[in-house]
Structure formats: C-alpha cells, structure tokens
C-alpha positions as CSV (number, residue, x, y, z in Angstrom):
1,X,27.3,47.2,12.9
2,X,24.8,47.7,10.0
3,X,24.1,44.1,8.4
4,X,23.4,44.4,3.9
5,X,20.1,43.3,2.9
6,X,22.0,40.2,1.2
7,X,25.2,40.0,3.2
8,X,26.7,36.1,4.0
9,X,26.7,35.5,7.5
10,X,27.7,32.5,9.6
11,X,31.4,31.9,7.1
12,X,33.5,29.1,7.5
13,X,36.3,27.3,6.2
14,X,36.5,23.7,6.7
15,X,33.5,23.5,8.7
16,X,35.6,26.3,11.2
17,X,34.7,29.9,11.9
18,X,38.0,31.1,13.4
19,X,40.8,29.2,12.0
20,X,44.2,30.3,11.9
21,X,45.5,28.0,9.1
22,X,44.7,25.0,7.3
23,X,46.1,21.6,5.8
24,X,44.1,21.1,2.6
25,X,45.1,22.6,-0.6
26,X,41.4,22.4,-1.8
27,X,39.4,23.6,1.7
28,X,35.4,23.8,1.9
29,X,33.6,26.7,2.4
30,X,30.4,27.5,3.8
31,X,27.8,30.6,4.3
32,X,23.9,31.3,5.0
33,X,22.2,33.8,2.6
34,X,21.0,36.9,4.6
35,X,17.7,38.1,3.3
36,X,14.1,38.4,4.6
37,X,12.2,38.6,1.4
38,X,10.7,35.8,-0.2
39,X,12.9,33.5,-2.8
40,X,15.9,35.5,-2.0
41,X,19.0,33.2,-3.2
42,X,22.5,33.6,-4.6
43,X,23.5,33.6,-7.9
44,X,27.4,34.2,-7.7
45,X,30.5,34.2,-5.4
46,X,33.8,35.9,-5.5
47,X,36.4,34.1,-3.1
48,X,39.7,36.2,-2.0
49,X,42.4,35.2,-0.2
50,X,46.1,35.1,0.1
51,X,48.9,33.0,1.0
C-alpha cells in the first residue's frame, strides 16, 4: 500500500478506530497529518458519511 505525501493516518471516531456504530448525534473526530517536510499542516477537511 502506497501512503500520499499528505494522507490522514491514525482516524477515529469517538476516540475509536474500528467502531461499528455510535450513540452521539454530534461524534468527535480525530487524525495525524502525514508529511515529512518542515511546517507541513492542514488547511481543510471534507467529512463523508452515510446513515
């Protein structure tokens, strides 16, 4: 598997990696920024999901 430069790593949802559902109708989300260089950081997200 071929990583991007910039590619989140380490999701979760509700501080969970491999949940199958959850009870919140406003659940946290997490992520680490992949990237090497120096002051790599994120300036947006997209979230999609379904119900």
């Amino acid at each position: 598997m071929t990583l991007l430069s910039n590619a989140p790593t380490h999701l979760k949802c509700e501080s969970l990696t491999n949940l199958i559902g959850i009870g919140t109708s406003t659940p946290s989300f997490s992520w680490r920024v992949n990237g090497s260089g120096r002051g790599v950081r994120q300036s947006a997200y997209r979230a999609n999901w379904s119900v």
